[in-house]
N, C-alpha and C positions, 0 to 999 in steps of 0.2 A: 472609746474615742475621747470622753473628756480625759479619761487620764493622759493620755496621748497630747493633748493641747497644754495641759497644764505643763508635762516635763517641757514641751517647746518653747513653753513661754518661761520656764525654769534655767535655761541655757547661760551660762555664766561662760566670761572667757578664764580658763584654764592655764592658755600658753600665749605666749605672743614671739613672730620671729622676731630676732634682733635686726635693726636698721640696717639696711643692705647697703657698700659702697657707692653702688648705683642704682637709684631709687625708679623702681618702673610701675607699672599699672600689672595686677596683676587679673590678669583674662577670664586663667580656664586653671581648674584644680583638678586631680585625679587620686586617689589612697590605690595603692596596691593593694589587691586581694589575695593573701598568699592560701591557698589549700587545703594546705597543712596544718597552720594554724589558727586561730579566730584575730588573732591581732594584726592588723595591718605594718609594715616596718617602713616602708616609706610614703610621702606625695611629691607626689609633682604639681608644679606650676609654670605656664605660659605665660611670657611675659612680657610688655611691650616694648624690650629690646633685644627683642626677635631672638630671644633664647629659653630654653625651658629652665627650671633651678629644681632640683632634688633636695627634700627635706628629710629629718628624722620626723618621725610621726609622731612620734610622744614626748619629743623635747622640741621640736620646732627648727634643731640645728641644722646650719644649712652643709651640707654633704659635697655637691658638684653643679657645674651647669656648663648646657650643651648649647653653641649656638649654632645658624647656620647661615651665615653670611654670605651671601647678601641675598639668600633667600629671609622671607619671614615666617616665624613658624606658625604655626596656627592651632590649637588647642593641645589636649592633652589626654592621654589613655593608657592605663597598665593592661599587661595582656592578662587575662582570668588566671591560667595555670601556671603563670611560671612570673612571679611579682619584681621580678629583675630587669623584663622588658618591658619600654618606655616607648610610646609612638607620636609622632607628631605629623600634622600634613606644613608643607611646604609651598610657597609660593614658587617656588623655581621648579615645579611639576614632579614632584616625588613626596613620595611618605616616606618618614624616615623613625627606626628602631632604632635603639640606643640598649647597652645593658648598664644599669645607674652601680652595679657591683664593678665592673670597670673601669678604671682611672681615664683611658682612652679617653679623645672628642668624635672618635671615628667612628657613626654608627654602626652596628652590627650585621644592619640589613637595611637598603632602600628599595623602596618598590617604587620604578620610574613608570609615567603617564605618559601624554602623546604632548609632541614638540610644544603647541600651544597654551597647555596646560596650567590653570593658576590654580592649586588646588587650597579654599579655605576653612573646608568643613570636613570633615571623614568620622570614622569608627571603626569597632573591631566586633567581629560575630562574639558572642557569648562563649562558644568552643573555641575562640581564637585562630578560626579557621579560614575566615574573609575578611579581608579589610576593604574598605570601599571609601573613597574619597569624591566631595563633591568641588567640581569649577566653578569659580568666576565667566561668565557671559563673554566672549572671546567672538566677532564678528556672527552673531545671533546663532552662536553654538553654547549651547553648555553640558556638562555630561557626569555622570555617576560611573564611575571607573572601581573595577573590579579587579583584586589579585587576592592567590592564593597563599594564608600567612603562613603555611605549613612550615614546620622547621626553623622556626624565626632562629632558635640559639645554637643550631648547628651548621649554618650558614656563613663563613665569614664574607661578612660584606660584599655579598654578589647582589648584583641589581636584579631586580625581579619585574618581570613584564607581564600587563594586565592580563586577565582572562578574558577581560569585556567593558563593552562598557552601555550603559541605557544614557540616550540621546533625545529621546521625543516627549519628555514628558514635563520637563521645566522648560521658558522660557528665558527664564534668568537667573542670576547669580542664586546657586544652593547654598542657602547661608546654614545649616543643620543637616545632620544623617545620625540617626541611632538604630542602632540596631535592636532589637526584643532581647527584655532581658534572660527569656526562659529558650525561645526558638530562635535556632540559629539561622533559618532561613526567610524571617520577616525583617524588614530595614523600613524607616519611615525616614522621609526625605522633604526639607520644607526648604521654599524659596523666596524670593525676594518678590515673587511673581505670586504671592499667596497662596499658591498651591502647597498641600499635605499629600505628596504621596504613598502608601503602604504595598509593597511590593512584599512577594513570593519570591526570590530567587531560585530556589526548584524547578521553575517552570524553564521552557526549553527558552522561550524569548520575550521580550519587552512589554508586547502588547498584552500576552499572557499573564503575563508576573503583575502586572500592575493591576491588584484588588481592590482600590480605591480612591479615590480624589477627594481630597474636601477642602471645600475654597474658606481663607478665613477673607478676604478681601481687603485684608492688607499685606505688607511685607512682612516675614516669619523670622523671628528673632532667636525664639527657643524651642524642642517638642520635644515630648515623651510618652513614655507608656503609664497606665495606668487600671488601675480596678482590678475586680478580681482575675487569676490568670491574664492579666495584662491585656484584656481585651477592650482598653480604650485608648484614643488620642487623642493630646491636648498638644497646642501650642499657644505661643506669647508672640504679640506681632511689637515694630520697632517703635506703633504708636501707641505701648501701652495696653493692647487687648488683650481677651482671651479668649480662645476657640476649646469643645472637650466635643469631642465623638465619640462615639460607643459604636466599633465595626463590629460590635455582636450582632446587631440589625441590621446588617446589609442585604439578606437576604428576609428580611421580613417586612411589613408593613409598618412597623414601628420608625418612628424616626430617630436619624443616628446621631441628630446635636442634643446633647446635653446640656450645654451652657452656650450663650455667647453674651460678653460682656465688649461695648466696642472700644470704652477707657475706663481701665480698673480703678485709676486712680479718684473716678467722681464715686464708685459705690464702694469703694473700703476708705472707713471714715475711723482716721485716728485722733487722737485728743490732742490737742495744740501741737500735732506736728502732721504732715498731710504724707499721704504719700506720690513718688517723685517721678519711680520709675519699678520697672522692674527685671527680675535679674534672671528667677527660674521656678522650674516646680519638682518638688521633690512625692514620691508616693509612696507614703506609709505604710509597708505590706502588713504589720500587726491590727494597726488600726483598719487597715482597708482604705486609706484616705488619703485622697490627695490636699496638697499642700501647696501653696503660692508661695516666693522669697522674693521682697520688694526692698524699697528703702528711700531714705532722704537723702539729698546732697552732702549732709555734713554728715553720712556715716551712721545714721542709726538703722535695723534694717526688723523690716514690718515681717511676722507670718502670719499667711491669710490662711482661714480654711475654705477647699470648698465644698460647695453639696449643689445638687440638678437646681435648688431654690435661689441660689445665688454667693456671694463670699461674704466672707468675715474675716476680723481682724480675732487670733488669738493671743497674738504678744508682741511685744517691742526687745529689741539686744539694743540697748545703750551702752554707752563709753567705751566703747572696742575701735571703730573705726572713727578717720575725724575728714572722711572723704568719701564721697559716692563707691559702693560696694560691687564688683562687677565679677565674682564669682565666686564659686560655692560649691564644697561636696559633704552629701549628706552618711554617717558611716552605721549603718544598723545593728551593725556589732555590738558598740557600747552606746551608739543613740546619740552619738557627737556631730557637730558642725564644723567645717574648717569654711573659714571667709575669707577674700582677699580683695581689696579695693585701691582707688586709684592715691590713695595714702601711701602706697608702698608696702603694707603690713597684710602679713598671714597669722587670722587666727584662729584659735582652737577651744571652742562651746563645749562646754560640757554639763548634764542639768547638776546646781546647784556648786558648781565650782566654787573655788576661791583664788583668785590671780595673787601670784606672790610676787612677781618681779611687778614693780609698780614703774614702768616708764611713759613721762611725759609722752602725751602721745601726739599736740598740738606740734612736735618737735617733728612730727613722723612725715609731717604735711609733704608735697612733691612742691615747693614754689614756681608758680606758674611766672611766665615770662612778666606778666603785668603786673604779677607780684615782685617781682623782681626790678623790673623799672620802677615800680613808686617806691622801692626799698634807696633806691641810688638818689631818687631824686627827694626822699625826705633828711637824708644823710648831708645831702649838699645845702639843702636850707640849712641846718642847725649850724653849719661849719661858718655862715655866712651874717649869722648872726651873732654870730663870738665876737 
């Protein structure tokens, strides 16, 4: 495990994408997993002008981008087996595939939901077999919507109609849905309503399927699987918590919280820089450990470890970002990080890099409106004193 925190805390940036014409906040990150070989060939990134951008993975070049007007798109997924298709959920009640080897904007497959539908969370089963998308709270309804991805790349562009959908188990907006990364029939689902569900989809119906509840008592930001064979769950709530379950005890006496921390930001104590917020957690299958990804406003970004005793800070990534960091994917292949923050820049960690393109990165900043007004109104002094 120490050697595991040292390479993390060893992470250099590698790559940096070049300045994009139009600078947006970047969301949610995905690497393709290709099968065949260990190296990943593309990411994707969501991005807050409601469009996804395709990278080169090892150079950071930017390839194409899919929008989908005037829907917004909502995170980001490569399917396991075939690293060409690209998923996203949609505000305008559809998930929508794209193939990023296609020149087209036209996805390749949309899977539509019911008229009402705002869908801002989804996922894909591990066999690329179900996709499931979660709504927005739509007149005290909200619902986890089920269709079968079978055949994503021999489809052209036929709309696809849910299997199903689970209705009674959130109150409100599903801000999260992952699916297991080993069983393709477990999906955990968090809310805004604090609730962690873990469902069976095997099961014939809802009440059945649904194995456990675990309340964090706040709104659910982030979750995933964790520990050995994937037998725990953790989420991150929008105030900064942390919640870790262990559903291997659900049928035992043993109790199934792990941790709860209610603001991480008072117990991981960094050295003259605090931390601000947080973004996700990543599980180390070598190590066995899970891992916390935080950060400061101006872009530095904290890993925490954790253990049943409590967190720790194992390392700080300085000079990369120079803006709040708001997504991340971690690649176990080569043991790399890609980050993307409200700076506009996609980077790429690698332990013990050395960055060769050396670009200002204060340049990279997104200038916010009030940065922009006092920029107008400092130009007008100077002109005024000539």
């Amino acid at each position: 495990v120490e050697k595991v925190e040292e390479q993390l805390a060893s992470l250099r940036i590698a790559k940096r994408s070049a300045p994009s014409e139009e600078p947006a906040y970047l969301l949610d990150i995905d690497l393709s997993r290709p099968a065949q070989s260990e190296n990943s060939s593309f990411v994707a990134v969501s991005c807050s002008s409601k469009s996804i951008r395709v990278y080169n993975r090892e150079t950071l070049h930017f390839l194409r981008e899919y929008s989908s007007h005037p829907g917004t798109l909502n995170g980001v997924r490569f399917a396991r087996a075939c690293d060409s298709a690209v998923f996203s959920a949609c505000s305008d009640g559809t998930v929508k595939c794209w193939d990023v080897r296609a020149a087209t904007q036209k996805p390749v497959q949309v899977f539509s939901g019911y008229p009402s539908n705002v869908f801002i969370s989804f996922d894909i089963s591990c066999n690329d077999l179900i996709v499931c998308a979660g709504t927005e709270e739509v007149e005290r309804d909200t619902f986890l919507v089920f269709w079968d991805a079978r055949g994503i790349t021999d489809c052209a562009s036929s709309a696809k109609e849910p299997l199903g959908v689970y209705s009674e188990s959130h109150n409100d907006d599903i801000t999260k849905i992952c699916f297991h990364p080993v069983e393709p029939n477990l999906v955990v689902s968090g809310s805004t309503d604090g609730l962690v569900n873990v469902f069976d989809i095997n099961k014939d119906n809802e009440d059945d399927a649904l194995i456990s509840t675990c309340n964090s008592d706040s709104s659910v930001s982030f979750i995933g699987w964790s520990g050995k064979d994937y037998k725990q769950v953790y989420c991150l709530t929008h105030d900064e918590g942390f919640c870790w379950w262990d559903t291997a005890q659900l049928d035992t006496e043993e109790p199934i919280t792990l941790l709860r921390v209610l603001d991480v930001r008072d117990s991981v104590c960094a050295e003259n820089q605090s931390l601000h917020y947080l973004v996700g957690g990543l599980y180390h299958e070598k190590a066995e450990k899970l891992f916390l990804i935080g950060g400061t406003s101006t872009g530095n970004i904290h890993l925490i470890s954790c253990g049943t005793n409590g967190l720790s800070l194992v390392g700080t990534l300085c000079g990369g970002h120079s803006a709040t960091v708001r997504s991340f994917c971690w690649n176990p292949a080569d043991e790399s990080l890609l980050t993307g923050g409200e700076d506009a820049q996609l980077l790429l960690w690698k332990p013990g890099a050395v960055e060769r393109s050396l670009t200002r990165k204060a340049s990279l900043k997104i200038a916010s409106s009030v940065q922009k007004r006092v920029r107008v109104h400092n130009s007008s002094l100077k002109s005024r004193k000539k």
